[in-house]
C-alpha positions in Angstrom: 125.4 103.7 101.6 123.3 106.3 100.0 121.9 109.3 101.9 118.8 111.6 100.4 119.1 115.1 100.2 117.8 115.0 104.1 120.7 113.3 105.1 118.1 109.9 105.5 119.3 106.4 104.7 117.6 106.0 101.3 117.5 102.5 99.4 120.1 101.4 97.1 119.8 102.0 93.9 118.7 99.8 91.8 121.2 98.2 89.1 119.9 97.0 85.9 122.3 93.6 84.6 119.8 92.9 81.5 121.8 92.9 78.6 120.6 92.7 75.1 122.5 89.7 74.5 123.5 86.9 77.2 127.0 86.6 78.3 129.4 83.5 78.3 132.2 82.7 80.5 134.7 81.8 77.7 138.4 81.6 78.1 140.7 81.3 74.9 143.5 83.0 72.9 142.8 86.0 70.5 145.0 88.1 68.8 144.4 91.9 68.5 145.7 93.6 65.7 144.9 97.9 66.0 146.1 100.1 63.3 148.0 102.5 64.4 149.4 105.8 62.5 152.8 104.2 62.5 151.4 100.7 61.1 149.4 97.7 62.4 150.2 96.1 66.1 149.4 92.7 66.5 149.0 92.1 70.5 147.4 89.1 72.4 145.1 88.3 75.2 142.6 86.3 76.3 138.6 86.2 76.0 136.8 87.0 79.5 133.1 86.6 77.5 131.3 86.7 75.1 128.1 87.3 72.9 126.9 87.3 69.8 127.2 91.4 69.6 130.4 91.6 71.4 133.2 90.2 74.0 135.8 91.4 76.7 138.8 90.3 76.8 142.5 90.6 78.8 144.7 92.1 76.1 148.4 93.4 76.5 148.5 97.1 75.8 145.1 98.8 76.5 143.6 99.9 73.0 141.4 103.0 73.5 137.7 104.0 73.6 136.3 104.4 70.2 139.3 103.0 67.9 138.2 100.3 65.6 140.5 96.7 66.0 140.5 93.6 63.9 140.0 90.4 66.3 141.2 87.0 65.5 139.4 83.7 67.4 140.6 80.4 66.6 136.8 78.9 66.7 136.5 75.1 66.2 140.5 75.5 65.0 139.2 77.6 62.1 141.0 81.3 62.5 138.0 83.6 62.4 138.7 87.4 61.9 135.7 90.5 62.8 136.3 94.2 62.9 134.8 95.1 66.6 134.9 98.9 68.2 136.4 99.3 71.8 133.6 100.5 73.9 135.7 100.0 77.2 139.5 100.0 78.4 141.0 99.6 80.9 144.4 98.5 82.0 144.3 95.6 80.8 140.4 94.2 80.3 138.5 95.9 77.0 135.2 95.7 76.2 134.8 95.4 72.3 131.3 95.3 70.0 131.6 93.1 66.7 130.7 95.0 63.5 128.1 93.0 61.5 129.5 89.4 61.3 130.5 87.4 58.7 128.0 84.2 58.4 130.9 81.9 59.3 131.7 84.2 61.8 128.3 84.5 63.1 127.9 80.6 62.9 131.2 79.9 65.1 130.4 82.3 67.6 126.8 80.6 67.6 128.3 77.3 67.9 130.6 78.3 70.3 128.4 79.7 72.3 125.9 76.8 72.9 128.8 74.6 73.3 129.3 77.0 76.5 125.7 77.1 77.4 126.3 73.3 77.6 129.2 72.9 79.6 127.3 75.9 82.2 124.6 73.8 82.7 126.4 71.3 83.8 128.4 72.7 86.2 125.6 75.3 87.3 122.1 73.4 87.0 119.1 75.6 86.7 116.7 74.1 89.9 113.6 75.0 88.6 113.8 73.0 84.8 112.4 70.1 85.3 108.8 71.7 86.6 108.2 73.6 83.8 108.6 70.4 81.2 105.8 68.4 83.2 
């Protein structure tokens, strides 16, 4: 409940959800490998989402704001590696942003992703598609 400066119920504020980039519900391994002062630490997790721009993910061992991490996505089987900057962290779910992508990396993600966009449509129709293809 938010109260003006009066001490009146005011409206809720209004939350903005647009991203640049739409989200996936994806679920799959991917290692994490941070490089630390005293060497390189491989840890693994599992993706929450993803986008073409970036992902979350459940890792073991929170990496922190800012630090740069190599990911590594088994897409279609193929490994694929990206560099990617934390941009969140919690205790367990990070946030990360891909670095420019390399074109297979770029094509797997794309793949994967309409592969997703698939399967969500399936299990979550949109109601209003068929009316705007008559």
């Amino acid at each position: 409940m938010y109260l003006n400066a009066m001490g009146v119920l005011a409206r809720p504020r209004e939350y903005d959800v647009r991203r640049r980039e739409p989200r996936y519900l994806a679920s799959m391994p991917v290692g994490l490998q941070r490089f630390l002062r005293f060497g390189p630490l491989l840890t693994r997790g599992i993706t929450l989402d993803i986008s073409m721009r970036g992902m979350s993910a459940l890792v073991c061992g929170a990496p922190r704001v800012g630090e740069t991490v190599a990911l590594e996505l088994a897409l279609r089987g193929v490994p694929v590696e990206m560099l990617a900057t934390v941009r969140h962290s919690a205790r367990a779910r990070s946030g990360f942003e891909f670095f420019p992508l390399t074109s297979m990396a770029e094509n797997g993600i794309q793949d994967w992703i309409e592969e997703l966009g698939k399967e969500e449509e399936k299990m979550f129709p949109f109601p209003y598609a068929p009316v705007g293809r008559g």
